[in-house]
Structures are given as structure tokens and as C-alpha cells.
ZAFIKOL-522754 format. One record per residue (C-alpha): residue in three letters; x, y, z. Coordinates in steps of 0.25 Angstrom, whole numbers. Each point is the difference from the previous one (the first is absolute). Example, Ala and Ser with C-alpha at 12.3 -4.5 7.8 and 13.67 -1.06 7.14 Angstrom:
residu,c1,c2,c3
ala,49,-18,31 $
ser,6,14,-2 $
END
This chain:
residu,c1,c2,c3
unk,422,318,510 $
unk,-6,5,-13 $
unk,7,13,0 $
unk,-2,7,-15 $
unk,8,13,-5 $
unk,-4,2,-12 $
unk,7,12,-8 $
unk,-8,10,-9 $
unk,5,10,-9 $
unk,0,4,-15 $
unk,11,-6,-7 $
unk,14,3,-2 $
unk,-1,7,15 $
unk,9,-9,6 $
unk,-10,-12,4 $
unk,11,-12,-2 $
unk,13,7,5 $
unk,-9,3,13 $
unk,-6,-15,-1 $
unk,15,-4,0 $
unk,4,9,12 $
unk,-11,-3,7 $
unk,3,-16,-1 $
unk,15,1,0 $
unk,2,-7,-14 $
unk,3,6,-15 $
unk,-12,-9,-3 $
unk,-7,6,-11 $
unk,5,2,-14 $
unk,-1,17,2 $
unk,1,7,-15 $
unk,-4,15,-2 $
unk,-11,-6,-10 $
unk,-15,0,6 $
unk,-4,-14,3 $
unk,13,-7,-1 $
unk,0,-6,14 $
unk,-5,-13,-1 $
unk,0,-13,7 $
unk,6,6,14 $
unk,-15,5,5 $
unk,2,-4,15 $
unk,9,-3,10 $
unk,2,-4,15 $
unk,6,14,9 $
unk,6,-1,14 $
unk,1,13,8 $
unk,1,2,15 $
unk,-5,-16,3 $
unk,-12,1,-8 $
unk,-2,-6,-13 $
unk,-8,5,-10 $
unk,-3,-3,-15 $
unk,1,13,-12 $
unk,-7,-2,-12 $
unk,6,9,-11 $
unk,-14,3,-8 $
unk,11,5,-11 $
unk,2,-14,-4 $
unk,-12,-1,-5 $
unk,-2,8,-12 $
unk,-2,-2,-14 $
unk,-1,5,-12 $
unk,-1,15,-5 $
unk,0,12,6 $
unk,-14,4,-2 $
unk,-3,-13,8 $
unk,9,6,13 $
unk,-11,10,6 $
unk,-11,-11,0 $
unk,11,-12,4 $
unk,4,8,12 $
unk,-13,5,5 $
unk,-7,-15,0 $
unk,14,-3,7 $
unk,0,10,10 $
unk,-15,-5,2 $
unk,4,-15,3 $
unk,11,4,9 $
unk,-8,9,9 $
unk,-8,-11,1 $
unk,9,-10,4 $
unk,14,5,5 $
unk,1,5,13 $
unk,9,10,-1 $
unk,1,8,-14 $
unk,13,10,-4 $
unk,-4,10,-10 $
unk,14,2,-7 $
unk,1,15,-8 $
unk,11,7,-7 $
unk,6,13,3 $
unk,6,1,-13 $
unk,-13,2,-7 $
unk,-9,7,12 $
unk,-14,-4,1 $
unk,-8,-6,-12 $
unk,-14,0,-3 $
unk,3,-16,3 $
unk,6,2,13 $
unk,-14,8,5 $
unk,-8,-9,-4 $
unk,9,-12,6 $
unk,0,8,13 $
unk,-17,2,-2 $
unk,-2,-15,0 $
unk,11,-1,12 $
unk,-6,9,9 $
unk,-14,-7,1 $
unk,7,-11,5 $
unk,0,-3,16 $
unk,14,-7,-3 $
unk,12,5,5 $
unk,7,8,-12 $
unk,14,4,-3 $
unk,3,12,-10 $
unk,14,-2,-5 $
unk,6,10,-8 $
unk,12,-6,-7 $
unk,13,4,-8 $
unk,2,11,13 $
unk,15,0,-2 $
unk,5,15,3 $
unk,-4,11,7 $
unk,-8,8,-12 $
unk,-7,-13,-2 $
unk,-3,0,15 $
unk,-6,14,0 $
unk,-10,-3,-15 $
unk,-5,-14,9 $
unk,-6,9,9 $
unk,-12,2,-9 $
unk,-5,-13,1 $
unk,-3,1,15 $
unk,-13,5,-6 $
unk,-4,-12,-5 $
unk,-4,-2,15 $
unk,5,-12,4 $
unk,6,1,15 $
unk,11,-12,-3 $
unk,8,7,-11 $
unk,14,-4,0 $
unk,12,7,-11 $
unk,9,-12,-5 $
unk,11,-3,-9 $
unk,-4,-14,-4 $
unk,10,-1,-9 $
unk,12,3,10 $
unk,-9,-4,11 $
unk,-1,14,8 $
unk,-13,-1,8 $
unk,-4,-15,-1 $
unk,4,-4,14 $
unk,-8,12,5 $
unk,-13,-6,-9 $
unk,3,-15,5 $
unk,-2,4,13 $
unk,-12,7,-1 $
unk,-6,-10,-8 $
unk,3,-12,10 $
unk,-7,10,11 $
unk,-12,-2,-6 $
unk,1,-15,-2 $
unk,-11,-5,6 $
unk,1,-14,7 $
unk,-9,-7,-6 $
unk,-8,-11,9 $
unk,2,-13,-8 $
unk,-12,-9,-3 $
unk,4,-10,12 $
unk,-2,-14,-1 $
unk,9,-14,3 $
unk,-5,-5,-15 $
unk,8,1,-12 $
unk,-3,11,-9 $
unk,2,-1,-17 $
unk,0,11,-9 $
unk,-6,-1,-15 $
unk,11,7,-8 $
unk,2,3,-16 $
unk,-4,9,-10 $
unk,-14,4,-5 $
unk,-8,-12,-7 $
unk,10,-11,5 $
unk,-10,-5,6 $
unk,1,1,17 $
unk,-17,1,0 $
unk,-1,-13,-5 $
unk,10,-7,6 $
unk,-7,6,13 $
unk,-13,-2,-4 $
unk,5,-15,-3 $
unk,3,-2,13 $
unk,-10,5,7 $
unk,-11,-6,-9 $
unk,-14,2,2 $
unk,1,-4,12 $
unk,1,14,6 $
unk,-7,-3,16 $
unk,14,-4,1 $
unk,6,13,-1 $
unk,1,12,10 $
unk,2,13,-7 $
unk,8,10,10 $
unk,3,13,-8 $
unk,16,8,5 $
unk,-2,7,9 $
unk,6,13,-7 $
unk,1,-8,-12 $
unk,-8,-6,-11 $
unk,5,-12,-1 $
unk,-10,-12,3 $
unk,5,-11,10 $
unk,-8,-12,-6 $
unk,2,-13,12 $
unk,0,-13,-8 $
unk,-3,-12,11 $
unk,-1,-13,-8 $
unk,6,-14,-4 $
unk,7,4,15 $
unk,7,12,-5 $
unk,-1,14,5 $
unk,6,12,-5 $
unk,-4,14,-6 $
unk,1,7,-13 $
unk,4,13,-1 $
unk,-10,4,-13 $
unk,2,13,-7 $
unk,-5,-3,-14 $
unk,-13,1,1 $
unk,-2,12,10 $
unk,-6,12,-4 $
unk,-1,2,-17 $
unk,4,13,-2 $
unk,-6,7,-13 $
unk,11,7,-4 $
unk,12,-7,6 $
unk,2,-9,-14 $
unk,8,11,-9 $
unk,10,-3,13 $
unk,-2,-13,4 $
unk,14,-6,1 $
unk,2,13,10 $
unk,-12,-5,7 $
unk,4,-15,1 $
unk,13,2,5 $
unk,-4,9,13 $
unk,-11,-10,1 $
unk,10,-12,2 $
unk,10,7,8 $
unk,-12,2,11 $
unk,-1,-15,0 $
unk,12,-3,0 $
unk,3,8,12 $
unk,-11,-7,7 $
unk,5,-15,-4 $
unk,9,-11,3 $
unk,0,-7,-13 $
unk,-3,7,-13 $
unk,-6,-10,-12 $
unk,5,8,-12 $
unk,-8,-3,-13 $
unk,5,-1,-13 $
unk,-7,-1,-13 $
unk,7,-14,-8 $
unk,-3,7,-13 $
unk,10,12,6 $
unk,10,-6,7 $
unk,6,10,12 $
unk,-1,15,-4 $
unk,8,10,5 $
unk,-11,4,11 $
unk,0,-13,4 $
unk,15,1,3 $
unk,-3,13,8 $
unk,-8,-5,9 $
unk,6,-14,2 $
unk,13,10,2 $
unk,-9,6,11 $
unk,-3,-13,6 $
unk,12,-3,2 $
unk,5,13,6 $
unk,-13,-1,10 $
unk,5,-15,3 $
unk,-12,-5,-2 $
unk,-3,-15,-6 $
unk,-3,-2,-13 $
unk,-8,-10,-10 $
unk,0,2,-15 $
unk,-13,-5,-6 $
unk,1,0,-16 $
unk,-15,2,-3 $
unk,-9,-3,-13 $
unk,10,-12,-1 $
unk,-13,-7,-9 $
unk,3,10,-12 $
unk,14,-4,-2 $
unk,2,-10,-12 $
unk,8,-12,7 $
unk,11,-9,-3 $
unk,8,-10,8 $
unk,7,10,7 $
unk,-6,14,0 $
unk,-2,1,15 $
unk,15,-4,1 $
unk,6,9,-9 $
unk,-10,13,6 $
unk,4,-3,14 $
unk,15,0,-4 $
unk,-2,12,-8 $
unk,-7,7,10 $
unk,11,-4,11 $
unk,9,6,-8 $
unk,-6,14,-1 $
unk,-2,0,16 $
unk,12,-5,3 $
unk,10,1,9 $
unk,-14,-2,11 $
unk,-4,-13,-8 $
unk,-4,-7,13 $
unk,-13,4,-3 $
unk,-13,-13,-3 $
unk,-6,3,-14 $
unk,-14,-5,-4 $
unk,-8,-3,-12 $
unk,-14,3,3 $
unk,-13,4,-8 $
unk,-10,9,10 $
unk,-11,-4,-11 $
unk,4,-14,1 $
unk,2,-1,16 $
unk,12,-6,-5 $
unk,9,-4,10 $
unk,-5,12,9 $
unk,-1,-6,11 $
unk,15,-4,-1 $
unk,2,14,0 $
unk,-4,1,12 $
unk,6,-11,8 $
unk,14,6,-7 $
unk,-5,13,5 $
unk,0,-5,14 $
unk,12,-7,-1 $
unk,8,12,-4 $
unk,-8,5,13 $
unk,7,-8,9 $
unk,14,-1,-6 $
unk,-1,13,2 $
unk,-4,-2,16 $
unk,9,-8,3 $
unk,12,1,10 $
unk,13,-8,0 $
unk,7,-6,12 $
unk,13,9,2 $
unk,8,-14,3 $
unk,-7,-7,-12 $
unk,2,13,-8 $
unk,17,0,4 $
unk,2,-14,-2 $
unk,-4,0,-15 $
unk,4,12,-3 $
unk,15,3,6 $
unk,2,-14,-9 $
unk,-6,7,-12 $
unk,11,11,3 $
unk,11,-9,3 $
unk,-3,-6,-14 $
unk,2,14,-6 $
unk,6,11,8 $
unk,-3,13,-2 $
unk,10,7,-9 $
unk,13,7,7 $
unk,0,16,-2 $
unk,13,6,-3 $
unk,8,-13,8 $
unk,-12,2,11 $
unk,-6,-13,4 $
unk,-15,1,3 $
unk,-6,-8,10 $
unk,-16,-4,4 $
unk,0,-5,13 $
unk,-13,0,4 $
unk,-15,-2,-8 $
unk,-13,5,6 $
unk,-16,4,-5 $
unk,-4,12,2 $
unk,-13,2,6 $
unk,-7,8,-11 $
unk,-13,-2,-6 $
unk,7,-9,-13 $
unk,12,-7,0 $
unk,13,6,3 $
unk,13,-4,5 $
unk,12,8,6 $
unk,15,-7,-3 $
unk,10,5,11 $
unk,15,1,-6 $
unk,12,8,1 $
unk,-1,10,-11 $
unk,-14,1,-4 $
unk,1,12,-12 $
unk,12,-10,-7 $
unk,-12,-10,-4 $
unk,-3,0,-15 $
unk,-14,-1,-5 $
unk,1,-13,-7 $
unk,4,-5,12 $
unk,-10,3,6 $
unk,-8,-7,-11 $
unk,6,-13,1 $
unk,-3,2,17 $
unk,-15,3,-5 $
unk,1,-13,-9 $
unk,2,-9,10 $
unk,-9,4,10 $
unk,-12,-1,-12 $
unk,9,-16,-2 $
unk,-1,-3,16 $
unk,-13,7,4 $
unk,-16,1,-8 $
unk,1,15,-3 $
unk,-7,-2,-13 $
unk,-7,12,-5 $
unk,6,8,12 $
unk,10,14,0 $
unk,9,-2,9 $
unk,12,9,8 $
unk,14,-2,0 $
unk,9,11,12 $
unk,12,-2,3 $
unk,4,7,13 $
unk,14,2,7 $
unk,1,-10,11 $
END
């Protein structure tokens, strides 16, 4: 599953406008300014039947130009060491830089696959000058246009060749991943759980990964955590350490059925937080929000109240989601973390009766029919679940494409109002029938 593209280059090469290409949305802000991109660093692609996530490294830049050189080395470092694929993007407008030669050094003593693509290749004369970078010897060197998008099919299939399948860590147990920025606090809130008591706990390093399966077996509950904090400490990682956290939980994530995102109480929700809750929610995984350090906030009668309403808001419109207050220091209510946790796990498992599932919803319809298009009546006929791995259901009608979004919202409102799928993405098609 954990499939990792990461994208390398210096800036103003191209890196978001390919990002966006390569994940079929304008998603990042693109400005000609070095370093503008923000927020937008990752994203989920689909090419060929294969799914696989890019990491734009551009996104993570800060500050002046004479922090670039060094930004992007440690950043190509980090993504050699944990994407799988890596897309070495240069420019044909400015030839080769001294940058570009020592970007390619660092690339060429990887064992990864590598792709070398020369961007802005939009004429013939062009075409001719990107020949020169054929001697940056990389065998996969593809000529795009990223910006009218010349060359990215070519590049997509290439890169989905050299997915590798990975073999998943197999087991019938539920499996939780500790996600949220640096310092939240996800090692404590492990170590909580786990206590001293470590006779109880197997550790079974990834296979071709390094995140750590811990098995917890007590009180009756059985599960694993997917642990990425306190793997390997890298000495000169810290100068990119948000880069470094992020490919981190988008391993575990990958590898999860419900993610426990931490978020600091003095913070509230960050805009990383919101990318990756986003990300959980496009991998339809199950979610629990812990709101840690909850012992440091100065109380009043309803400050939990008025945090949990603020912090719907800003996740809205996927508000279904349990949020709650726990201090890992404490071991306050970490055990309820859990049990939340496992909840989530089997609203996400669970599979509806096709007759239970058609009497209560064809009523919900007939309460509130889907708009007419144009004087065309729409009709669902039939409801089913489909078989995938989290929750999803296909509606049968007449003229599927007619179906507005916010009715498909009020479809997805009451299925969460008839059936537990708290903490739970779930899919909504609507096929021709």
C-alpha cells in the first residue's frame, strides 16, 4: 500500500504544476516566488489501477534563498530515504545548474528507481537544448510540458510500472496509527499505554518499512500500533523536520485502519493537521481526534464544549468524527482513546443488510426526492454496500450525473442518523440502473 513519490527539484522548476498534473487537481497555490507553495505538500494519485501517494518536497520550504541549497539537500536526503519512487524535476529554460549536478549526485547513489524529468519542453528548439540532460545519466528521463501537460501520461505510466506491491503486514487485529505534528505528544500517549509493562508487547519491525508494530494484549483488547515517532533519531533531519514527520505519517497511515490524530490543546487544529485529516479521509480510513496536553489549559465551565464546537467547525462538512480530551502525562482518559479507537474500527467493518439498508433509506428518499434536472425526474430504485474494505454504498437511479452534491450530502446524513459510522469516511456512487 505505502506507495511514496516524492518530487525533488530546485525551485521555480515546475515542482507544483507537475504535483498538480500528476494528482489531477489545481491543488497547490502555484506563484513564480520561490517558496510560495504551502499547505498542499501531498496528495492521493490514480494511474493505471494503481494508487500511489506524491509528496511535492517544494511545499516545504522556508525562509531565504541562502537557506534553499541546504533545504533541499537534507530534503532530497529524507526523500531517498523514505519514498519509493523519486522524480528529479529540471528545467530546460535555465540548462543545467551546479544545483542540478549535485541533486543528481546525491540521486544516483540511491538503489531507487529514479525519474529525470526535464520540464517546460514546449517546442521543437526546446526539445533539441533538453537533450543535454541526457548526461546527467539517468536511464528514465522523460521531456514534459507540465504546464500544458505534454509528456505526463508518458511519465505516469512509467512510474506505475515500477510500483512495487508491497506485501502488507497481515493480521485479523485491528491496527492504529499515532499521527500529529512534532512534540504533540504521540510517544507519550504510546508509552502510556503500554506502560512498563513491556513483556506484553511484541515488537515486529515492516517489512520494507520502519515503522514498528507494537501488539497491545490486555484488559481483553488486542490491537497494534503503527509507531513512527520514536524510530530512528536522525542527527540532521531537525532543520526539516515537519518534511520529515509528514513522510513519516503517510507510511502509517498507508499501513492503518484507524488513524489517532494528536492535537496539542494549547494549538488548537493547524493547518498540517488538516492535511492530513484531509488524507485520511481520501484513504477512507477511520479516524479518532485526541486533543492532548488537555491538563495545561486553564478551565471554565465549558471549555471543552466550546473547543469541541470550534473544532467541528473548522473539520467540517466530515464532522462525524469522536473527539477527546486526554493528557498522555496524565494517562487521562487514554484508555478511552482506545476503546473509541476500536469502535471506529468496527463501524468501519461493518456490512449492512441490502433489505435493512432499502427499507430505511428508499423512505429517507421518499421524504425528500432528489431534485429534478431540467424537468427530468430522478429516480433511486435500488441501495446496495459495496464490498470494499470501508464503507461504501452504490445508489441505482435513472440519471445518475443529474445528482447534486448536496444531495448527496443529505443521502450521507442519514445513513450516519440510521447506522453507527462514527469516526468512519464513507462512499456514496450512484450508478445507472
Amino acid at each position: 500500500m505505502g506507495n511514496i513519490v516524492a518530487i525533488v527539484g530546485r525551485p521555480n522548476v515546475g515542482k507544483s504544476t507537475l504535483y498538480n498534473r500528476l494528482i489531477g487537481e489545481r491543488q497547490a497555490i502555484i506563484d513564480d516566488t520561490s517558496g510560495v507553495t504551502r499547505d498542499r505538500q501531498y496528495g492521493n494519485s490514480e494511474w493505471n489501477g494503481k494508487s500511489f501517494t506524491v509528496v511535492d518536497t517544494g511545499g516545504f520550504v522556508e525562509g531565504s534563498d541562502d537557506v534553499f541549497e541546504s533545504a533541499i539537500r537534507s530534503q532530497v536526503k529524507i526523500a531517498i530515504e523514505e519514498a519509493n519512487i523519486l522524480v528529479f524535476i529540471v528545467d530546460v529554460t535555465t540548462g543545467i545548474t551546479d544545483l542540478d549536478e549535485e541533486v543528481a549526485t546525491m540521486l544516483r547513489r540511491t538503489k531507487k528507481d529514479v525519474f529525470l524529468v526535464v520540464n517546460k519542453v514546449d517546442n521543437n528548439k526546446r526539445m533539441l537544448e533538453a537533450n543535454e540532460f541526457w548526461s546527467l545519466g539517468f536511464e528514465d528521463t522523460y521531456f514534459i510540458s507540465s504546464l500544458t501537460g505534454s509528456g505526463t501520461g508518458d511519465l505516469l505510466d512509467g512510474i506505475t510500472e515500477r510500483l512495487k506491491e508491497e506485501e502488507p503486514f497481515k493480521t485479523d487485529l485491528p491496527k492504529f496509527a499515532i499521527l500529529g505534528r512534532p512534540n504533540v505528544g504521540k510517544s507519550s500517549f504510546v508509552n502510556a499505554l503500554l506502560g512498563e509493562d513491556r513483556n506484553i508487547v511484541t515488537n515486529i519491525a515492516g517489512t520494507t518499512r520502519d515503522s514498528i508494530h507494537t501488539k497491545y494484549a490486555k484488559y481483553g483488547k488486542e490491537f497494534y500500533i503503527i509507531d513512527t515517532a520514536g524510530i530512528r533519531k536522525k542527527s540532521k533531519v531537525h532543520e526539516n523536520l515537519e518534511f520529515y514527520s509528514v513522510m513519516r505519517a503517510i507510511r502509517a497511515m498507508e499501513e492503518a485502519d484507524v488513524c489517532i490524530l494528536m492535537i496539542d490543546a494549547r494549538d488548537g487544529i493547524e493547518a498540517q493537521d488538516m492535511s492530513i485529516l484531509g488524507l485520511i479521509r481520501k484513504r477512507n480510513k477511520g479516524v479518532v481526534i485526541l486533543v492532548n496536553k488537555w491538563d495545561l489549559v486553564e478551565k471554565e465551565t465549558n471549555t471543552a464544549r466550546d473547543f469541541e464546537k470550534k473544532l467541528r467547525e473548522k473539520i467540517a462538512p466530515f464532522t462525524d468524527v469522536p473527539i477527546i480530551f486526554v493528557s498522555a502525562i496524565e494517562k487521562q482518559r487514554i484508555f478511552k482513546a482506545i476503546e473509541t479507537a476500536l469502535e471506529v474500527h468496527e463501524n468501519r467493518q461493518q456490512k449492512i443488510k441490502t433489505s435493512v439498508l432499502n427499507d430505511i433509506m428508499l423512505k429517507a428518499i421518499e421524504k425528500y426526492p432528489p431534485p429534478s434536472h431540467r424537468g427530468r425526474f430522478v429516480k433511486i430504485k435500488y441501495i446496495t454496500q459495496l464490498p470494499t474494505y470501508y464503507p461504501a454504498f452504490a445508489f441505482f437511479c435513472n440519471n445518475p450525473k443529474y445528482i447534486k452534491e448536496s444531495y448527496q450530502n443529505y443521502l450521507e446524513n442519514q445513513l450516519r442518523n440510521n447506522f453507527n459510522f462514527t469516526g468512519v469516511p464513507i462512499g456514496i456512487f450512484f450508478r445507472k440502473k
